[in-house]
C-alpha positions as MATLAB code, in Angstrom:
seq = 'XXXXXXXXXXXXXXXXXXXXXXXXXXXXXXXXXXXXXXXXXXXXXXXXXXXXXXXXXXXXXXXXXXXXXXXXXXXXXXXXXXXXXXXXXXXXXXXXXXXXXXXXXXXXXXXXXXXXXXXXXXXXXXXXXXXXXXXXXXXXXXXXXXXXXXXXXXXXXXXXXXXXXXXXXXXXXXXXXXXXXXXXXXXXXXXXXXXXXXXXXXXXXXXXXXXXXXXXXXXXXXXXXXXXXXXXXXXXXXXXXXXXXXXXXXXXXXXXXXXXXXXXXXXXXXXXXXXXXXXXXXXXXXXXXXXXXXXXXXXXXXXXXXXXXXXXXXXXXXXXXXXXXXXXXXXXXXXXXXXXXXXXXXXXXXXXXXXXXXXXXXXXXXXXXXXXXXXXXXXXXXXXXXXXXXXXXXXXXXXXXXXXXXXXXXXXXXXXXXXXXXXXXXXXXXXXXXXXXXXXXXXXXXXXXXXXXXXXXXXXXXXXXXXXXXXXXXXXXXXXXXXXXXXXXXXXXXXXXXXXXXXXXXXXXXXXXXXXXXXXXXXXXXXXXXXXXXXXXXXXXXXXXXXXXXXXXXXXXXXXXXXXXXXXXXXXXXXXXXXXXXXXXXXXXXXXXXXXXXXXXXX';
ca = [
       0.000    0.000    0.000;
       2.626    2.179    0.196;
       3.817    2.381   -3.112;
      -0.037    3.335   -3.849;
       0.653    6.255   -1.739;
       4.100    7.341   -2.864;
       2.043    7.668   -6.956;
      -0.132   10.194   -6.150;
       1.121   13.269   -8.111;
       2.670   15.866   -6.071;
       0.574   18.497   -8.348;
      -2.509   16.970   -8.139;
      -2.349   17.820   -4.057;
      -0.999   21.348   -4.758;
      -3.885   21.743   -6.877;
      -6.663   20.093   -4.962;
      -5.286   22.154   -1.813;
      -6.096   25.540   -3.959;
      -9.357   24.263   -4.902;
     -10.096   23.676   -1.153;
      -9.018   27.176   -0.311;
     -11.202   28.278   -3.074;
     -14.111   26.096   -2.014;
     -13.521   27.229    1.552;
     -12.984   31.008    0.816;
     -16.062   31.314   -1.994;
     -18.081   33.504   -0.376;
     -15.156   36.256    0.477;
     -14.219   35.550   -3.079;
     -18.056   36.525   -4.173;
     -18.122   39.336   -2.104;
     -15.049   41.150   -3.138;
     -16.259   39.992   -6.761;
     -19.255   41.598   -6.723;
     -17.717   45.020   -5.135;
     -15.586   44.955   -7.732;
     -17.939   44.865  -11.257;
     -20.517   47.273   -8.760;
     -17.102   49.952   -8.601;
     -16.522   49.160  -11.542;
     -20.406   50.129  -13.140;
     -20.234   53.351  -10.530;
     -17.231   54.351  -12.208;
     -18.689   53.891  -15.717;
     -22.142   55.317  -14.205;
     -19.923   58.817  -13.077;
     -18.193   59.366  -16.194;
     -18.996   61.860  -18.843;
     -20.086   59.866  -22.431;
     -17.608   60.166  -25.532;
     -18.528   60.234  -28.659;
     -16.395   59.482  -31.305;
     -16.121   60.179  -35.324;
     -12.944   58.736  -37.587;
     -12.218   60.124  -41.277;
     -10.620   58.373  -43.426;
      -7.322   59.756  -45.141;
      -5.615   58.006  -48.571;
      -1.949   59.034  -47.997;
       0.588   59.817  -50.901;
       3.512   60.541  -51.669;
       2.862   64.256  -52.812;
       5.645   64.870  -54.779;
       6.626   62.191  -57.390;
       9.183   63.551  -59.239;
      10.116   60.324  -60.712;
       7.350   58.340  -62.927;
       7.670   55.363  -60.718;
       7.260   56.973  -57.451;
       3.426   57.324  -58.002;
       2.459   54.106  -58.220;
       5.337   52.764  -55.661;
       4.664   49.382  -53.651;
       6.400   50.764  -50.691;
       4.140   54.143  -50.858;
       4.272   56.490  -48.088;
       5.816   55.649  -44.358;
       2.843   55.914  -42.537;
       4.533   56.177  -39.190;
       5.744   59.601  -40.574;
       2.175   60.312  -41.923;
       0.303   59.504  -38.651;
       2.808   61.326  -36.458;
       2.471   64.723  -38.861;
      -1.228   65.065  -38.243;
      -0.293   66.203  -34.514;
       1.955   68.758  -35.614;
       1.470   72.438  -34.738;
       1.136   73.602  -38.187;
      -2.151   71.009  -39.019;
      -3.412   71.488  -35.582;
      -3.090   75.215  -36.218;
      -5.065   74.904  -39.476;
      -7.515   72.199  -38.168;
      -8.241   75.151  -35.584;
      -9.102   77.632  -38.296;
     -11.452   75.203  -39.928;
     -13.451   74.313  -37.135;
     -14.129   78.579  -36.452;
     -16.125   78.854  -39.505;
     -19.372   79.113  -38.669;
     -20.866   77.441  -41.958;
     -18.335   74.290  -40.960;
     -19.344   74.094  -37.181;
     -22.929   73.804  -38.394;
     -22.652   70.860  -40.445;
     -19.410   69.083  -41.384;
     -20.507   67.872  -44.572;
     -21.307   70.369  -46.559;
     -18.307   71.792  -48.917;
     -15.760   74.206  -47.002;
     -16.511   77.350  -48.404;
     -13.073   78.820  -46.698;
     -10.092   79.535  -48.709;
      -7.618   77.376  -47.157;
      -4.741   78.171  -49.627;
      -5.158   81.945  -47.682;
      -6.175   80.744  -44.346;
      -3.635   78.292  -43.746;
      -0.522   79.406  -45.453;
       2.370   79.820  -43.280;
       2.009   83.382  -42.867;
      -1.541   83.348  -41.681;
      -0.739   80.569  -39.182;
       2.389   81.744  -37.420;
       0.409   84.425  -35.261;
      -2.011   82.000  -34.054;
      -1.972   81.127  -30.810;
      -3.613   77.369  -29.950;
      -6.662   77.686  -27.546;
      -6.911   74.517  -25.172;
      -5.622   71.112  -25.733;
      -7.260   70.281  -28.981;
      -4.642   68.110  -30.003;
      -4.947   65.991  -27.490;
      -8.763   65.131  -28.222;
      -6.891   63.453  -31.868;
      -5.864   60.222  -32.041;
      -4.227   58.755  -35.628;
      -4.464   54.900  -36.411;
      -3.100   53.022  -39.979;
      -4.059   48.828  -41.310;
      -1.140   47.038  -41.750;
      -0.465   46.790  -45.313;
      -2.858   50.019  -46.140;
      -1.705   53.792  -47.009;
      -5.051   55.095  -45.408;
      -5.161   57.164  -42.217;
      -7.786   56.562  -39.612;
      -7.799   60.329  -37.789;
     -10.428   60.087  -34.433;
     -11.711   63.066  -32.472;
     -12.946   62.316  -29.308;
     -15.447   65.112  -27.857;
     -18.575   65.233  -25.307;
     -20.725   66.807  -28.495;
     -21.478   64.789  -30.880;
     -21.394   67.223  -33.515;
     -17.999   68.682  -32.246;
     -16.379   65.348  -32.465;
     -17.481   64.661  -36.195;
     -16.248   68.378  -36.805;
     -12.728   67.375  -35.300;
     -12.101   64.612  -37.061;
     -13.119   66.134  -40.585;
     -10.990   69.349  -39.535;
      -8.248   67.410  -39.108;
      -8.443   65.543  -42.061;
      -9.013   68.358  -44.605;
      -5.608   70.299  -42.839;
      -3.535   67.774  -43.344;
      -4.311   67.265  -46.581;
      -4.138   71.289  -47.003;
      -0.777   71.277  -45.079;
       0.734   68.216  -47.298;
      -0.145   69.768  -50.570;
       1.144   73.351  -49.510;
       4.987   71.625  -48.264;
       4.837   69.553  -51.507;
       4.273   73.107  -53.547;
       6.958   75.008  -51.409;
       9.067   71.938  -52.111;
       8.559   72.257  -55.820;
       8.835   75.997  -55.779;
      12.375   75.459  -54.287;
      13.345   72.863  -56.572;
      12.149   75.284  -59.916;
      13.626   78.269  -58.421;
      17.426   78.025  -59.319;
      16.354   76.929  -62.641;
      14.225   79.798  -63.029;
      17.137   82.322  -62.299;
      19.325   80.168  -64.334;
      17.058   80.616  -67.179;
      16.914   84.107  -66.964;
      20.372   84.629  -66.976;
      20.404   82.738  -69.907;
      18.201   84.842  -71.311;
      19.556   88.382  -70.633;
      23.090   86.462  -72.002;
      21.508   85.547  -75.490;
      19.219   89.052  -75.875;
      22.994   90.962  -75.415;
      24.215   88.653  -78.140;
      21.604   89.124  -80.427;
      21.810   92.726  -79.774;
      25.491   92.642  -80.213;
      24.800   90.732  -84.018;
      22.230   93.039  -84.922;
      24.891   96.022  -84.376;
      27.940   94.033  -86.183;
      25.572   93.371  -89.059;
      24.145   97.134  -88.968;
      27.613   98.532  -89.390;
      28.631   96.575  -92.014;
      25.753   97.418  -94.548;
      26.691  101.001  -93.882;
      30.496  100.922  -94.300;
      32.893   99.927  -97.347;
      33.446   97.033  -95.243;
      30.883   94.822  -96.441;
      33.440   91.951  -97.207;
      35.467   92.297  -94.094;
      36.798   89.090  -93.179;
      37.314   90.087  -89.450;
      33.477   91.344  -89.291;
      31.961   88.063  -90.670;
      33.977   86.066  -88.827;
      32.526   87.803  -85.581;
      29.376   87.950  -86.632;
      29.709   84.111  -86.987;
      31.016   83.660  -83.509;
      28.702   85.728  -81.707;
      25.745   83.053  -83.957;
      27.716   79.865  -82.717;
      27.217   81.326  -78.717;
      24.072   82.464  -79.207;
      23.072   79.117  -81.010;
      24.865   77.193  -77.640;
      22.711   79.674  -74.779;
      19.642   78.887  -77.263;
      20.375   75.295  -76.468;
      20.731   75.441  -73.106;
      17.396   77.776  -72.608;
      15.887   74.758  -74.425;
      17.201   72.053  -71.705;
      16.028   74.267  -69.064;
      12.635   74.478  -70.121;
      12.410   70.746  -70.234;
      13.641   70.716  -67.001;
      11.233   72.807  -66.002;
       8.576   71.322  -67.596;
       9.081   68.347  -65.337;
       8.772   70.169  -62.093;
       5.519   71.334  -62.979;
       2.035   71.063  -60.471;
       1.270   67.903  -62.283;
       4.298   66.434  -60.393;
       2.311   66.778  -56.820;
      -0.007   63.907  -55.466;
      -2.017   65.042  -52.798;
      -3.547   63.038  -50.157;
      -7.341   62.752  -50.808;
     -10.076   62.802  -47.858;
     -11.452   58.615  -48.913;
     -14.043   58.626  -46.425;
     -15.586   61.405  -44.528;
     -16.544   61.402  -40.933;
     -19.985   60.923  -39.737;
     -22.041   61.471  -37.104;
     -21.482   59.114  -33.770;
     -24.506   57.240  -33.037;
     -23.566   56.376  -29.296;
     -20.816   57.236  -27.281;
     -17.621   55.386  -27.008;
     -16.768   55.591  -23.681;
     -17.759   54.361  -21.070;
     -18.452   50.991  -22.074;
     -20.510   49.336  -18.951;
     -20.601   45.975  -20.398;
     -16.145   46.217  -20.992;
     -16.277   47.971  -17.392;
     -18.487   45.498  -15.988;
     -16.528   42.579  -17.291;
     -13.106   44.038  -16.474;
     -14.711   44.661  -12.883;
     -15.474   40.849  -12.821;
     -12.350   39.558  -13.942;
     -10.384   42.344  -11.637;
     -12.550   41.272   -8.426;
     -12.041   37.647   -9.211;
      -8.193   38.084   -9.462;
      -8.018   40.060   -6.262;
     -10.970   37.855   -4.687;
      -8.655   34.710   -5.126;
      -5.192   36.307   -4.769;
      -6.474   37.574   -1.146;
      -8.027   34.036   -0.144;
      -4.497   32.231   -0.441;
      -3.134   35.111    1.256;
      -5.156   34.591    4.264;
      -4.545   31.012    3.695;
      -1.104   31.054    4.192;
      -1.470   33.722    6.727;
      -3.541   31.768    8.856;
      -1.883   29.885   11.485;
      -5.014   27.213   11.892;
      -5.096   23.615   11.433;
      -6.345   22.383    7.762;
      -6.903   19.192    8.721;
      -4.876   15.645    9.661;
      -2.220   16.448    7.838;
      -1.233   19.807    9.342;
      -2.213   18.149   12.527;
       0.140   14.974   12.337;
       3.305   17.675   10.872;
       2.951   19.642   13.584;
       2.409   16.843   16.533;
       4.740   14.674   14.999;
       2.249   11.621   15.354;
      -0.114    9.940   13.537;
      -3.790   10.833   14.183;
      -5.827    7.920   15.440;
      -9.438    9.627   14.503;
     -11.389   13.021   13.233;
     -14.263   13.248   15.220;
     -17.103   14.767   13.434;
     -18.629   18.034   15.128;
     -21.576   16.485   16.261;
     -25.116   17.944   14.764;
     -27.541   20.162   16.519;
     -24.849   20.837   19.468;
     -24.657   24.598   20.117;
     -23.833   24.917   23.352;
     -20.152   23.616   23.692;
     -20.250   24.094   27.710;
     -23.248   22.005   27.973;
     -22.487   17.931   28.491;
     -22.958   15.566   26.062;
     -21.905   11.876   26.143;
     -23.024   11.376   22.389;
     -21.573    7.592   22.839;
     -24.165    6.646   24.993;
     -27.208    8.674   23.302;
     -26.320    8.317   20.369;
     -24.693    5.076   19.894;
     -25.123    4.688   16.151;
     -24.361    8.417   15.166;
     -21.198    9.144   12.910;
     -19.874   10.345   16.156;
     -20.170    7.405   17.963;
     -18.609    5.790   15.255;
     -15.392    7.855   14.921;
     -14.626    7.507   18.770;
     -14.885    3.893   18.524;
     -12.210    4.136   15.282;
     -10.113    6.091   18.286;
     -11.279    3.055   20.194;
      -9.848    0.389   17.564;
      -6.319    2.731   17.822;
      -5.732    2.664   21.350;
      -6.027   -1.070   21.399;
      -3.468   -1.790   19.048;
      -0.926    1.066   20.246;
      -2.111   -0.655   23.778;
      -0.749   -4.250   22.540;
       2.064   -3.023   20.580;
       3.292   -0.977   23.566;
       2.016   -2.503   26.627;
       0.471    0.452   27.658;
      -2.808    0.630   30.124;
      -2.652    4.513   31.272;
      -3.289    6.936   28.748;
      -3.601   10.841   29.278;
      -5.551   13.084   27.599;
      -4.196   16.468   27.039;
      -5.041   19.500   24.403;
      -2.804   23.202   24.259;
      -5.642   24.981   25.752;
      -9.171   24.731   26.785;
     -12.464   24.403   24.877;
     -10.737   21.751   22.303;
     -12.698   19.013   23.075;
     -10.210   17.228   25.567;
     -12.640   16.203   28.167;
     -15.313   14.884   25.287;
     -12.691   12.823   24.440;
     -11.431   11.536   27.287;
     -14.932   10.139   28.901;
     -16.039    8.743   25.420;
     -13.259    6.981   24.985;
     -13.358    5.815   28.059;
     -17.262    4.534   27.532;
     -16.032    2.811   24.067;
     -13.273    1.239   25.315;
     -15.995   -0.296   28.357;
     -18.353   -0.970   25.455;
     -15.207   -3.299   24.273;
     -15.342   -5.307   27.636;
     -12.852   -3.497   28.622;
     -12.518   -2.389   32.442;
     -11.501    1.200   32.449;
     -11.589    3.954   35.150;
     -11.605    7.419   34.024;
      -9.842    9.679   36.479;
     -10.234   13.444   36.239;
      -6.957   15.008   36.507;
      -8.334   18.186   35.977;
      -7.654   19.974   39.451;
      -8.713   23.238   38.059;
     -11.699   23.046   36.146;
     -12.859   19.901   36.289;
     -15.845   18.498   33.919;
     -15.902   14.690   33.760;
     -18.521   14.320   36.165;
     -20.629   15.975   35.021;
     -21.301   14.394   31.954;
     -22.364   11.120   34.361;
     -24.333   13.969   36.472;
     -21.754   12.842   39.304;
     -21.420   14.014   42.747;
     -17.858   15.958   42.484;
     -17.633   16.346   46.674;
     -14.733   13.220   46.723;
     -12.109   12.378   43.881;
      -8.636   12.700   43.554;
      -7.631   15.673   45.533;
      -9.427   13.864   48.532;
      -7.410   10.478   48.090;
      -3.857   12.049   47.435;
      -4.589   13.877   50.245;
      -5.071   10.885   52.499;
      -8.689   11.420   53.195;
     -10.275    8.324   51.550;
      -9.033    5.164   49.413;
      -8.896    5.044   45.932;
     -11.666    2.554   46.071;
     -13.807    5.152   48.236;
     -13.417    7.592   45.262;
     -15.077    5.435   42.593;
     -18.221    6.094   41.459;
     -20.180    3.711   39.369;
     -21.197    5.730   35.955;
     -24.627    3.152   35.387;
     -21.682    2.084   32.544;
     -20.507   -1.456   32.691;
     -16.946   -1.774   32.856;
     -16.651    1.710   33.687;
     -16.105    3.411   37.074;
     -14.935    7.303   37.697;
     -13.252    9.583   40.174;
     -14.083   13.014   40.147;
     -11.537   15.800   40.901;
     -12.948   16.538   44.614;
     -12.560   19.232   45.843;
     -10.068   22.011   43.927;
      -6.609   22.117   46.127;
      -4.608   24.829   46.705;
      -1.484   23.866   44.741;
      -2.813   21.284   42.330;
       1.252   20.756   40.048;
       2.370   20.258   43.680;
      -0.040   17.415   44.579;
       0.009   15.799   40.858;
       3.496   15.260   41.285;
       3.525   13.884   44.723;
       4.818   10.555   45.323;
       0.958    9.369   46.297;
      -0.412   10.380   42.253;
       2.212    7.939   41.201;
       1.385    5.555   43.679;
      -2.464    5.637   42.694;
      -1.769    5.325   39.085;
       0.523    1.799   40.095;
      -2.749    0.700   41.869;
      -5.426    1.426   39.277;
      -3.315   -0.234   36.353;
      -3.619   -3.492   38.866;
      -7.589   -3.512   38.557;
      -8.007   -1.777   35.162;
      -7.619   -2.280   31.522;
      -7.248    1.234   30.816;
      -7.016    4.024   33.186;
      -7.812    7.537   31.489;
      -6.601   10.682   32.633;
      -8.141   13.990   31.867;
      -5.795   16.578   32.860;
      -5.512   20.452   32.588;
      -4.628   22.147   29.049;
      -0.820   21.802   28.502;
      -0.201   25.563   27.514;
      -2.147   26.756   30.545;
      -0.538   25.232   33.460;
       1.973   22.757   34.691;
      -0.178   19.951   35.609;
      -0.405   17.455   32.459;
       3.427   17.856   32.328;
       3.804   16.692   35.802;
       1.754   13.443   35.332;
       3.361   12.541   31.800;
       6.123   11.032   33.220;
       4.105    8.231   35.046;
       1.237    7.611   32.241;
       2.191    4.958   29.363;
       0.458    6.969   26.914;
      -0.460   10.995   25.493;
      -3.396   11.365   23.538;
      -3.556   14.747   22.438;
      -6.495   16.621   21.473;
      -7.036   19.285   18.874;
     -10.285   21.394   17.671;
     -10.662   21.388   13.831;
     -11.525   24.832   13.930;
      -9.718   26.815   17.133;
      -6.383   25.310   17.397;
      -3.340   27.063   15.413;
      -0.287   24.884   14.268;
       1.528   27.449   16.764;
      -0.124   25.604   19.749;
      -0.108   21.658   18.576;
       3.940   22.742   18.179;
       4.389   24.436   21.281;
       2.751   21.937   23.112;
       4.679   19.263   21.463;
       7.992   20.724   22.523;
       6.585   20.757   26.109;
       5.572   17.077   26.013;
       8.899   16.173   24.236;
      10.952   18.079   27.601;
       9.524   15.814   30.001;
       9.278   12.482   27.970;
       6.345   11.931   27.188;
       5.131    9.410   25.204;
       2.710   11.023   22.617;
       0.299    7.977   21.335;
      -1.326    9.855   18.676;
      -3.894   12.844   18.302;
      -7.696   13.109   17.707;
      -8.594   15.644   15.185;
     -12.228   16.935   17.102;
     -14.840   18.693   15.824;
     -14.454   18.114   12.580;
     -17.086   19.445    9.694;
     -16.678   17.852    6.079;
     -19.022   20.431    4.882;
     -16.543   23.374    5.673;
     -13.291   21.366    6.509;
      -9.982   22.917    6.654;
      -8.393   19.327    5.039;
      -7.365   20.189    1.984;
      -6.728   16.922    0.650;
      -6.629   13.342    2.417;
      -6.272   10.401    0.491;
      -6.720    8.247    3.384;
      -9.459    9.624    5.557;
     -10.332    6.610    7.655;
      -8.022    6.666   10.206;
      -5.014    5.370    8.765;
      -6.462    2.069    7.215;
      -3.206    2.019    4.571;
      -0.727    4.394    5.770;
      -0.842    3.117    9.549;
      -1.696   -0.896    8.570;
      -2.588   -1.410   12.454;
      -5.354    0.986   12.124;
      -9.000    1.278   11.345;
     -11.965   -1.123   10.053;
     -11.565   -4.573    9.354;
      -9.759   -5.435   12.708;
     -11.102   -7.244   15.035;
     -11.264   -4.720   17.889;
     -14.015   -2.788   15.989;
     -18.323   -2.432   17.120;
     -17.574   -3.449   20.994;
     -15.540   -7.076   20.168;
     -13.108   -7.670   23.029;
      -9.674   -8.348   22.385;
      -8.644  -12.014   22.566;
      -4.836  -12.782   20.594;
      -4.334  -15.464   18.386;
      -1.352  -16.769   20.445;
      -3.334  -17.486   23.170;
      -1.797  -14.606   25.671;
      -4.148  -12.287   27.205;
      -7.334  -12.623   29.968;
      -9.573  -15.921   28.921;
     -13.092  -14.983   28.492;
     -14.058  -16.958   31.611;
     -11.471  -15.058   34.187;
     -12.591  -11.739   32.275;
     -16.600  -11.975   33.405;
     -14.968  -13.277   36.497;
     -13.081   -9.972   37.154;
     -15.778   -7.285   35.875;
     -15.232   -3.467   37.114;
     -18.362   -4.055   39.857;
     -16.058   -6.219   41.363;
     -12.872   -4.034   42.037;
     -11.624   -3.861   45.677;
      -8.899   -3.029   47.923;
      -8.089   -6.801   48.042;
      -7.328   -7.612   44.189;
      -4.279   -9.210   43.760;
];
């Protein structure tokens, strides 16, 4: 069996101990959940609406001075494009447009404004910007498309459809202005080149017409030396003639048929709803937000939380197996109030878990040879008491002759769940006053007989450690099976300490729900100092429903990981213990030597 246990996945219990802090945690997690998406829809709820209108922009490359360039694959970088419709000089101009009166009143119709005038550079450079329009713009481009997405984002309606088609118009205005200035500059040196030129070949001309002129009036018509000029001042004129005629070409191809403005592909319209907020994104981002902090704060707590989560954290801590989880038992509200559920309700869940603990005791009883067993628990209201007088009742049920002493010098409780007289007990025989024997009272149990506390002493450590406590112990285990002590909480006083050392056994007890792995630790140590021999714990109070466990494999009390436990012995539903090897009381001494008949005079 254990290599079954050893092949359970290490990740499966990480991740079925987050599901039990989730399962355990849900409603926290709900709660801060549903604060969340309700913040969330109060936020939406407070804000102002936004409307939203995009027009669409085809860029270009507006000046294609090469025949190719039009029609390029790569076409414009559109990083370049989108980051130029922010710029001072198109917000400028996007400003102008949107103070026309005709243009604030509807977007659509044609822009009657001269925006060659009203946005040239010299018309924009006094302007001063009013307000952050430019931040209300917001430029987006498809992958593998040259068209410009520009968004205004406004309260109005109206206002934001205005933005975005302002915005669109000056940058195509802006564009197509730098692409004219750019071919202005490019045509200007050829332009004063060409006039040069010109001024150059009107002198020559002039200086032919004179040559000729004085020649037809002189006896020099023949003059070699006056032809000969005349032909050189031709042959220059002739070369500037040619060069005039490569600079008009040149000019001719950086005329305005060269520029490629962007064109406006898709106006904006008028928003329908507003874009932000969005109460069903809000809502949703609420939920997931709340969810996230719902879960991240439940395994916070978890591993802040110094409580038990079960047998597991239980046995780590004690450094012992635990022999049983007692279920809390139903319908039991007041904790103060007795209740020996063994005896009324002998078939409950209850009943059946303390006879489990029952079944353990036994065996650690045969393997160790031990007959006294204490109960002990870090601090009070843990359930030691209820343990300690139902075991004590099971292990009777088992024919086993048990007296239940309560050790308990401070508070004590066992008798009452008998209804007992509580006026002699233990303090009265350690203090000489009666015999053990004179202390017992019979329970109406069979098998079972109890001494109460007595009266409460005035230095109870002092008189559990006396040399008469360990004398009494050596002269119940004579008569008795099992003698059970209930003692004082560890962490609280001295007492259980002082008896450990003469008890064969420690059973310690811890509530499901109230004791921290601080405690079961602390009180460990402080069994360890003295020597005690810890038999095991009981894991009490214990509701499935709302567990701390996160996972078990083995629930029953240690059916496969302690072999000597649980069902299927033959120590379980009241069957008294008779060994194979024939050791042990026969049946017929054991009715001989019932609990009724205990005396002074047992051998």
């Amino acid at each position: 069996m254990a290599a079954t246990e050893q092949q359970i996945p290490e990740e499966s219990l990480r991740l079925r101990e987050y599901v039990g802090v989730l399962t355990r945690r849900k409603w926290s997690i709900m709660a801060i959940t549903l604060l969340a998406v309700l913040a969330a829809l109060f936020y939406a709820q407070q804000q102002t609406p936004i409307f939203k209108s995009t027009a669409s922009v085809q860029a270009t490359i507006t000046l294609a001075l090469n025949p190719g360039e039009i029609n390029s694959p790569a076409g414009p970088n559109m990083d370049t494009e989108s980051s130029f419709v922010t710029t001072e000089r198109v917000i400028k101009c996007a400003s102008v447009i949107l103070q026309n009166p005709a243009f604030r009143a509807d977007p659509t119709t044609p822009l009657t404004l001269d925006l060659s005038q009203a946005c040239a550079d010299t018309a924009l450079t006094p302007i001063k910007l009013q307000g952050d329009i430019g931040k209300h713009v917001s430029v987006t481009f498809p992958q593998q498309a040259s068209i410009l997405q520009i968004t205004y984002s406004d309260p109005l309606k109206v206002v934001a459809q205005g933005g975005a088609q302002a915005f669109a118009l000056a940058y195509v205005q802006i564009k197509t202005q730098d692409a004219e200035a750019q071919l202005a500059k490019l045509r200007a040196p050829l332009l004063d080149e060409q006039k040069d030129l010109n001024k150059q070949a009107t002198a020559l001309r002039n200086e032919i017409d004179d040559l000729i002129a004085s020649q037809g009036t002189s006896n020099q018509a023949n003059n070699p030396s006056t032809t000969q000029a005349i032909q050189d001042k031709e042959a220059q004129l002739s070369g500037l003639t040619q060069e005039l005629t490569n600079l008009s070409s040149n000019l001719l191809d950086l005329n305005a048929s060269k520029i490629n403005p962007p064109q406006v592909a898709l106006p904006a319209a008028l928003p329908k709803k507003p874009a932000s907020p969005n109460k069903l994104l809000d809502g949703i981002l609420g939920l997931f937000v709340g969810i996230a902090f719902g879960v991240g704060l439940a395994i916070l707590r978890e591993r802040l939380d110094d409580g038990l989560r079960g047998r597991a954290d239980l046995e780590e801590s004690l450094g012992a197996p635990v022999l049983a989880v007692i279920p809390k038992v139903p319908g039991w509200k007041k904790r103060q109030q007795p209740r020996l559920v063994t005896l009324d309700q002998p078939k409950s869940a209850v009943s059946e878990a303390y006879r489990t603990l029952r079944t353990s005791v036994l065996f650690s009883a045969i393997q160790r040879g031990g007959k006294t067993i204490m109960i002990v628990s870090a601090t009070a209201g843990e359930g030691k008491t209820t343990t300690a007088v139902n075991l004590a009742v099971s292990l009777a049920d088992a024919n086993k002759r048990v007296i239940l002493v309560s050790a308990d010098l401070r508070k004590p409780r066992a008798h009452r769940f008998f209804d007992l007289e509580n006026t002699v007990g233990l303090s009265n025989v350690l203090a000489g006053e009666v015999k053990p024997w004179e202390a017992l009272q019979d329970p109406k149990v069979d098998n079972l007989r109890i001494m109460a506390s007595g009266g409460i002493p005035a230095r109870p450590s002092e008189l559990l450690q006396s040399e008469q406590m360990g004398e009494l112990i050596v002269e119940l285990r004579e008569v008795a099976d099992f003698v059970i002590l209930d003692t004082a909480p560890i962490l609280l006083v001295s007492d259980a300490l002082a008896l450990a050392p003469l008890v064969d056994g420690v059973l310690y007890v811890a509530d499901s729900e109230a004791t921290t792995r601080g405690a079961v630790s602390h009180a460990r140590e402080q069994l360890e100092q003295v020597g005690a021999p810890i038999l095991g714990a009981a894991l009490n109070n214990f509701d499935p429903s709302k567990g701390r466990s996160y996972y078990y494999p083995y629930y029953y009390p240690y059916r496969y990981r302690y072999g000597r436990y649980g069902y299927g012995s033959r120590y379980g539903y009241g069957e008294s213990y008779a060994p194979a090897n024939g050791g042990g009381r026969p049946a017929a001494e054991e009715a001989a030597h019932r609990l009724d008949e205990i005396s002074p005079d047992r051998p």
